[in-house]
C-alpha positions as CSV (number, residue, x, y, z in Angstrom):
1,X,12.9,-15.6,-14.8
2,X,9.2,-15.8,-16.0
3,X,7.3,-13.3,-14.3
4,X,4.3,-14.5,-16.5
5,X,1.3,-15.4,-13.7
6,X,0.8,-19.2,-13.5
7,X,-2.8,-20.9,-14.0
8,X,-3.6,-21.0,-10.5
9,X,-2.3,-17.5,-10.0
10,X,-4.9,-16.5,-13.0
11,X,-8.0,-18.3,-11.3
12,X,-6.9,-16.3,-8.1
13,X,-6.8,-13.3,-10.1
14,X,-10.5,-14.0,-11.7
15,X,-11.7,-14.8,-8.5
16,X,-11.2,-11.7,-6.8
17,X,-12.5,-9.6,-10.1
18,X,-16.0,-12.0,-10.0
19,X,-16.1,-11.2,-6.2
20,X,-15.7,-7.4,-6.6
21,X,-17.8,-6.8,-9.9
22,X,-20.8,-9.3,-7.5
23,X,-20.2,-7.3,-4.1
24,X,-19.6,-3.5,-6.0
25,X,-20.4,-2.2,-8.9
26,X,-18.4,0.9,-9.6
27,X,-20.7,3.3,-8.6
28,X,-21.4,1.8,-5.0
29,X,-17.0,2.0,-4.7
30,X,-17.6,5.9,-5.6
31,X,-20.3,6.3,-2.7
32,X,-18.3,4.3,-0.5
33,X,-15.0,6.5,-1.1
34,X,-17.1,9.7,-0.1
35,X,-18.3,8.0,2.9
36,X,-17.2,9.0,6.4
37,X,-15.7,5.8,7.3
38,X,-14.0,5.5,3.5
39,X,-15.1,1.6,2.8
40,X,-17.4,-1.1,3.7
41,X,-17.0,-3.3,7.0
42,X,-18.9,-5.7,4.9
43,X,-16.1,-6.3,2.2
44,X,-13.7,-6.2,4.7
45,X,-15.5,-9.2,6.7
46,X,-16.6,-10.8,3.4
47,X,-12.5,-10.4,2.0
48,X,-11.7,-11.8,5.7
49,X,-13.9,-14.6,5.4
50,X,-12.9,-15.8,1.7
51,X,-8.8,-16.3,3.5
52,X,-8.0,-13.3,1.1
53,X,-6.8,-11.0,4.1
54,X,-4.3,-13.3,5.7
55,X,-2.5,-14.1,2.0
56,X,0.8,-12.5,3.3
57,X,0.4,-14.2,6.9
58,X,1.8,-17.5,7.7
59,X,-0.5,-20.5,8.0
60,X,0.3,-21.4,11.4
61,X,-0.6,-17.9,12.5
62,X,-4.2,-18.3,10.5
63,X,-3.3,-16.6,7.6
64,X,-3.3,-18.0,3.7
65,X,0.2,-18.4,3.9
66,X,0.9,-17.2,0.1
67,X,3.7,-15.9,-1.3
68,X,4.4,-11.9,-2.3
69,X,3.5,-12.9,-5.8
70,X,-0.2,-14.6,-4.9
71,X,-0.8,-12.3,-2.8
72,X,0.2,-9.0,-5.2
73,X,-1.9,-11.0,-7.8
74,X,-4.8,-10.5,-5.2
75,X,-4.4,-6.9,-4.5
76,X,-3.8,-6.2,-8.1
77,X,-7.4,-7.3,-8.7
78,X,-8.5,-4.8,-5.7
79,X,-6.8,-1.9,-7.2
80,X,-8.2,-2.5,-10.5
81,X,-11.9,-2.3,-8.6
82,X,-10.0,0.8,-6.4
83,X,-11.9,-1.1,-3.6
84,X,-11.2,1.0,-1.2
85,X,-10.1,0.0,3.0
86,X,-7.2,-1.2,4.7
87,X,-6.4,-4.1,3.1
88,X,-2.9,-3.3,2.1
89,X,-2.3,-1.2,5.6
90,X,-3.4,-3.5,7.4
91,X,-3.3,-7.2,6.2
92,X,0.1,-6.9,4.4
93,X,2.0,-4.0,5.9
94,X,1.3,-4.2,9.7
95,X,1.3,-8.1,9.1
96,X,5.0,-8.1,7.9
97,X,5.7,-5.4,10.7
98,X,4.5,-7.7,13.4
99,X,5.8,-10.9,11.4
100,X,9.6,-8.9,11.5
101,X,9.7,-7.2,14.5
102,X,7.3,-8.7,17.5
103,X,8.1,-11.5,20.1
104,X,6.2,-14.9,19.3
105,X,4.0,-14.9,21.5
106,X,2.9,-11.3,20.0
107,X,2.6,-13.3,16.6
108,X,0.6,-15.3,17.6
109,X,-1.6,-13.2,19.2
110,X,-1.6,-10.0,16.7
111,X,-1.7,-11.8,13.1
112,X,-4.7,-14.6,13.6
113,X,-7.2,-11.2,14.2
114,X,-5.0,-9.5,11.4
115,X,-6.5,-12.3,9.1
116,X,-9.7,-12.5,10.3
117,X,-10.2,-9.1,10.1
118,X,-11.1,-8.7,14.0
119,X,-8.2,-6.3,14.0
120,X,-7.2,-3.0,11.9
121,X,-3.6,-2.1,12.6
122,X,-2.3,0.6,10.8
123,X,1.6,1.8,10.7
124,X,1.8,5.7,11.8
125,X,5.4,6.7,11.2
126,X,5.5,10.4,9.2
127,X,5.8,13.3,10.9
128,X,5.8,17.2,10.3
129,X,9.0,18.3,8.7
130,X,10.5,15.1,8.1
131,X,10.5,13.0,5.2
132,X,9.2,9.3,5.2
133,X,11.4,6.1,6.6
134,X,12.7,5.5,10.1
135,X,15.9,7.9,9.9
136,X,12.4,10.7,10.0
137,X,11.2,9.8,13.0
138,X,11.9,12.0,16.1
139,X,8.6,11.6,18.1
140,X,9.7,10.2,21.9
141,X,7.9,7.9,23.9
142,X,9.5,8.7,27.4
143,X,9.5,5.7,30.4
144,X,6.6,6.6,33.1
145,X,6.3,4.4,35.9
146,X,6.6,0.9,34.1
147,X,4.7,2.5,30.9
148,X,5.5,4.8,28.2
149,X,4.2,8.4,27.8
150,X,3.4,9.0,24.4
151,X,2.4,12.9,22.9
152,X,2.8,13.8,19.3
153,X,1.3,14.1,15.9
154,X,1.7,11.7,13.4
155,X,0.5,12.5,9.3
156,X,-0.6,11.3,6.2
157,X,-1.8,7.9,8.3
158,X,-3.2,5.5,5.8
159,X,-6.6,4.1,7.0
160,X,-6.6,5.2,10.3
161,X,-10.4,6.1,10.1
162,X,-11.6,2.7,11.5
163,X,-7.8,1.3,12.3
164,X,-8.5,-0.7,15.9
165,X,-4.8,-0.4,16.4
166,X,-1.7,2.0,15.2
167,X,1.7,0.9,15.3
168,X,3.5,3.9,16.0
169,X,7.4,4.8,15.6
170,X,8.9,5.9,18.0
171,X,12.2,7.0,20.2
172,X,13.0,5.4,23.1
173,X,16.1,5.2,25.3
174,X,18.7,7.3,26.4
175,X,20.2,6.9,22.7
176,X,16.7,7.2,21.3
177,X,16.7,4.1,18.9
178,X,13.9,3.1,16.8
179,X,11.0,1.3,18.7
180,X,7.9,0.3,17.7
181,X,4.6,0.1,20.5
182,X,0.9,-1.0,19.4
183,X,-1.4,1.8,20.5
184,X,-5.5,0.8,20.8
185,X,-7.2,3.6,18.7
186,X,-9.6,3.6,21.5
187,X,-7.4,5.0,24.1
188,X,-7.6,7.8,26.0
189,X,-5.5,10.8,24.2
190,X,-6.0,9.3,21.2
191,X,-7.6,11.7,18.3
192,X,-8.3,11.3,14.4
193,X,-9.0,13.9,11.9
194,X,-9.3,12.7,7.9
195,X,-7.1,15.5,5.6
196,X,-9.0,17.7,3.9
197,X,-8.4,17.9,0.3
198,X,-8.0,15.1,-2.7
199,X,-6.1,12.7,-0.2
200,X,-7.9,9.7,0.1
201,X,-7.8,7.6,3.6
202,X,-5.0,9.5,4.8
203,X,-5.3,11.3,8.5
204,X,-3.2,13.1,11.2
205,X,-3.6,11.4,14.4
206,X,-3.1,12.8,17.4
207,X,-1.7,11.1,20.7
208,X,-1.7,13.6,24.2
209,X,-0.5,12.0,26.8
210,X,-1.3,8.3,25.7
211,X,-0.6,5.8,28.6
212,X,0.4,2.5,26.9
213,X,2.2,-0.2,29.0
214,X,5.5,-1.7,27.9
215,X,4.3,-4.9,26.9
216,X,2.8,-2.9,23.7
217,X,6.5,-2.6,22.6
218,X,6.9,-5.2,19.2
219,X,9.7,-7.2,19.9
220,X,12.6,-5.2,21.4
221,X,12.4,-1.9,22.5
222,X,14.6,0.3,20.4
223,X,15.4,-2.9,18.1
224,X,12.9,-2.2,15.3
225,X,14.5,-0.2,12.5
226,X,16.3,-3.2,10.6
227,X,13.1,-5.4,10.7
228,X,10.6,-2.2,10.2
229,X,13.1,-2.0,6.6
230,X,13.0,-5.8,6.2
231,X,9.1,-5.5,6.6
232,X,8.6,-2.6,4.4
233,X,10.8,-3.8,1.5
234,X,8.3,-6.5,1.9
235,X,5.2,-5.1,1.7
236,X,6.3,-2.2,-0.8
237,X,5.8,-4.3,-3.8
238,X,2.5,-5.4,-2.7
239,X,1.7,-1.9,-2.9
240,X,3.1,-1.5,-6.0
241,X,1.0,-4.3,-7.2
242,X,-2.7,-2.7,-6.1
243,X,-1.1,0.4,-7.9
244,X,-0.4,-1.7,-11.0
245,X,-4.0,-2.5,-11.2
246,X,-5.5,0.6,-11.0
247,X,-3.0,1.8,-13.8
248,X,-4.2,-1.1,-16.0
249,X,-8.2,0.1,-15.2
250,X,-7.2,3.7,-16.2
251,X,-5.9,2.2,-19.6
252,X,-8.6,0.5,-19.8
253,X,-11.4,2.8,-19.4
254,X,-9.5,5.0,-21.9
255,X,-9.4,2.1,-24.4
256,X,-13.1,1.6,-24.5
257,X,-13.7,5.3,-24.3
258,X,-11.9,5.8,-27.9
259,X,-13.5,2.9,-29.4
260,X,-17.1,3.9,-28.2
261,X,-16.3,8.0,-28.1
262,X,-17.1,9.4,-32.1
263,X,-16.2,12.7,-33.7
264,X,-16.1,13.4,-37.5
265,X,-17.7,10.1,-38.2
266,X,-14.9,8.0,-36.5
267,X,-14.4,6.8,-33.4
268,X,-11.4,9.2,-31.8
269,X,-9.3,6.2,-30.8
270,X,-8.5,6.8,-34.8
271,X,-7.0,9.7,-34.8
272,X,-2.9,9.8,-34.0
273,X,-2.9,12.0,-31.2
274,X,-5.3,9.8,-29.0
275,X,-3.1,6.5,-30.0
276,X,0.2,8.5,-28.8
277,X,-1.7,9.1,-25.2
278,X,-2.6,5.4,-25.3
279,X,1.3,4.0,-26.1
280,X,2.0,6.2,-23.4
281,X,-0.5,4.5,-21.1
282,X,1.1,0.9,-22.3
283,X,4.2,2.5,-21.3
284,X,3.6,3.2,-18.1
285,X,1.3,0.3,-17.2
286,X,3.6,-2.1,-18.4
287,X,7.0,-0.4,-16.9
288,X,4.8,-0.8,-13.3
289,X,3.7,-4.2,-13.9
290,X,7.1,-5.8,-14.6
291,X,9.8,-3.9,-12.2
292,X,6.8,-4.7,-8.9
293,X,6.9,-8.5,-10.6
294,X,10.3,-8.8,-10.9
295,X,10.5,-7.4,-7.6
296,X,8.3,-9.7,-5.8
297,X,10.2,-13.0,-7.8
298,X,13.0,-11.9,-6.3
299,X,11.7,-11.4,-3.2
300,X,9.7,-14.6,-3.1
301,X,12.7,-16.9,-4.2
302,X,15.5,-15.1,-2.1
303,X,17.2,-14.0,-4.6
304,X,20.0,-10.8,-4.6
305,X,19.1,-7.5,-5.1
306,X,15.4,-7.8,-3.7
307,X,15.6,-4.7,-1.6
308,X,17.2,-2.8,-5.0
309,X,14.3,-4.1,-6.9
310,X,11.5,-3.1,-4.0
311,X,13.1,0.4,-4.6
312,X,12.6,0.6,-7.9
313,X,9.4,-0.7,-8.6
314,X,7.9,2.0,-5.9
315,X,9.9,4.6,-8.0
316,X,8.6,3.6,-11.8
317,X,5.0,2.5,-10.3
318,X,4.0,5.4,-8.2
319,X,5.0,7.9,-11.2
320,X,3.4,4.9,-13.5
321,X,0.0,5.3,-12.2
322,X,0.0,9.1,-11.9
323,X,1.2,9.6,-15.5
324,X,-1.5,6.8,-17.0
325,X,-4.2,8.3,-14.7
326,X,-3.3,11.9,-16.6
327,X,-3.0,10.1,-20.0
328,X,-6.3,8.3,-19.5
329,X,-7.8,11.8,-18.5
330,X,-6.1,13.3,-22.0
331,X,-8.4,10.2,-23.6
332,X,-11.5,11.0,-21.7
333,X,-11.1,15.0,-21.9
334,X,-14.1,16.1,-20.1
335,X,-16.3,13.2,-19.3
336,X,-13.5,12.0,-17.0
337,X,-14.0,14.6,-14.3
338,X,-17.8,13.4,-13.9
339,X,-17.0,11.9,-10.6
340,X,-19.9,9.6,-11.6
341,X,-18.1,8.0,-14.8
342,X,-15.1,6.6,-12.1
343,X,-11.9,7.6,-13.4
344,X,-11.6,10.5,-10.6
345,X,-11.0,7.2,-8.2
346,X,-7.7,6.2,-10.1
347,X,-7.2,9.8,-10.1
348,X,-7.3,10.2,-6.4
349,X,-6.1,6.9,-5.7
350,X,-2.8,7.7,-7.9
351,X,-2.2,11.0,-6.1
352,X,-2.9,9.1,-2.4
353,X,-0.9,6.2,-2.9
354,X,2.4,8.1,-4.5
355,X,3.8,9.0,-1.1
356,X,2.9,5.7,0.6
357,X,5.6,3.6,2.0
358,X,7.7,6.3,0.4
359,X,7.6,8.6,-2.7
360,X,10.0,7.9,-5.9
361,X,12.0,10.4,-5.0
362,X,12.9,8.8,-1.4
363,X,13.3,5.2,-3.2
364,X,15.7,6.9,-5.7
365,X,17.5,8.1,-3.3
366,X,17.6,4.8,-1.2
367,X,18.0,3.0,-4.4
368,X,21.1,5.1,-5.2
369,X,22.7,4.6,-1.9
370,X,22.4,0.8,-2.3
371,X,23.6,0.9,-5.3
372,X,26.8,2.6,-4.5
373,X,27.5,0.1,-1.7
374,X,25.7,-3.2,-3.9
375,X,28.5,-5.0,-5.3
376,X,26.9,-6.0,-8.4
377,X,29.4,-8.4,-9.7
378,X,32.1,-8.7,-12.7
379,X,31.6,-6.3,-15.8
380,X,29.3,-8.8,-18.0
381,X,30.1,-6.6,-21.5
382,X,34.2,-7.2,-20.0
């Protein structure tokens, strides 16, 4: 297993960073973060135009066609530049939902304007008082003359400011099982509201009384909850990934800082205390980088135990980037709250993406469960 990136994987890599540090310095990314919308249409387009938003969408449905590994090695580079907009929500997440769970024909009409950027789908599955993951959702979409009647609240939606489309979770049936309908944002009944606070792109959205016909049901109606899982075990590492890279900017920025930052005639990155916060930083970075690699190998060439490994790299890379984020702030001490010098992104970024697609304690949890039912072979110390 070399989870080492290849030479085309690299120039991938470099491309993306010479595309971000030409389109956005960091101080436009800051401005654009505070901005109502949250990010620029204009990356987006630009991203969509370079075939980077369809890297996790089959070729024949207008996408790159990468792997999970080229196309974490992408969004790595995007989290190191906390670029901020939908590309994860929307170009991997909803891509793999509709790549599970919809019909063909959906396919191929859903995931060519996924790619091309025509389209923002967003996944709204959390709801008040339940935790994240299918077994949370209670919210009923009831049967109303050949359509479905939808009213509820959904929370913490990722990118849902400027999302064209929501795929929302959903009951149906008399035995309420797990479907999944594609909602237009534009429809009547249909209300966003950005959370207040240090949150991000997250947002409640709001659907009273929302008419949407049955032929906005992915795939099968109350059919979705194994391929919503296959989908997200998918995507999670992805995730993971643009995580990875902002933790490797946070140690970075600290790095620099103690070389450049002087007190008593030295520069601080001298002194023992400040090299304990960066091996903590390594730590952490590193930790991230190779359970979401090894994660995506195995994912990428079928092996066993890809599902265990998606787990865990969510669990060690959401805490990852929240403790080297802190660390980095122990380095910077009080230029690193100047919203200005940038390392409040990674900060908000860190706390944001720590609950999405799950937090480490729900993947600990799931990862324990597996575990007791994984049969993970003969004793190898026997």
């Amino acid at each position: 297993m070399d989870l080492s990136l290849t030479e085309e994987q690299q120039l991938l890599k470099q491309s993306v960073e010479d595309f971000v540090a030409r389109e956005a310095t960091r101080e436009e990314i800051v401005e654009l973060a505070e901005s109502d919308l949250g990010f620029s249409p204009e990356h987006y387009t630009r991203v969509a135009e370079l075939g980077w938003l369809g890297a996790a969408i089959p070729e024949r449905y207008g996408g790159a066609g990468m792997g999970l590994t080229d196309a974490a090695v992408l969004f790595e580079a995007f989290g190191y530049a906390a670029l901020p907009g939908p590309f994860v929500s929307s170009a991997v997440v909803s891509a793999l939902i509709v790549e599970e769970a919809a019909t063909e024909e959906q396919r191929a009409e859903l995931l060519p304007r996924l790619a091309s950027g025509q389209a923002i789908a967003v996944l709204a599955l959390t709801e008040a008082a339940y935790g994240w993951g299918p077994e949370g959702v209670h919210m009923r979409a009831h049967a109303s003359g050949g359509d479905y009647l939808l009213d509820g609240t959904k929370l913490f939606v990722h990118d849902a400011i400027g999302a064209t489309h929501f795929i929302v979770a959903v009951r149906t049936g008399d035995d309420a099982r797990l479907s999944l309908l594609l909602v237009d944002a534009s429809s009547p009944g249909v209300s966003v509201r950005r959370l207040d606070g240090f949150t991000g792109s997250e947002c409640v959205v709001r659907f009273e009384d929302v008419r949407v016909p049955a032929s906005a049901v992915l795939g099968e109606a109350g059919g979705a909850e194994a391929p919503l899982e296959r989908a997200l075990a998918r995507a999670t590492p992805v995730l993971c990934a643009y995580q990875v890279g902002g933790g490797q900017a946070a140690f970075d920025m600290a790095v620099a800082y103690s070389r450049e930052r002087r007190q008593f005639g030295q520069p601080i990155g001298r002194f023992q205390h400040v090299q304990n916060h960066i091996i903590q930083l390594v730590n952490h970075v590193d930790a991230s980088r190779w359970t979401t690699y090894e994660a995506l190998w195995r994912l990428d060439e079928g092996k066993s135990g890809g599902e265990v490994a998606s787990h865990l790299a969510k669990a060690v890379t959401s805490e990852g980037f929240v403790q080297a984020v802190n660390f980095s702030h122990e380095v910077h001490a009080g230029v690193g709250v100047m919203h200005e010098y940038g390392l409040t992104l990674y900060t908000q970024l860190s706390r944001s993406l720590y609950h999405q697609l799950g937090s480490p304690r729900w993947h600990r949890r799931r990862l324990g469960d597996l575990l007791v039912d994984h049969d993970l072979g003969p004793d190898p110390l026997e």
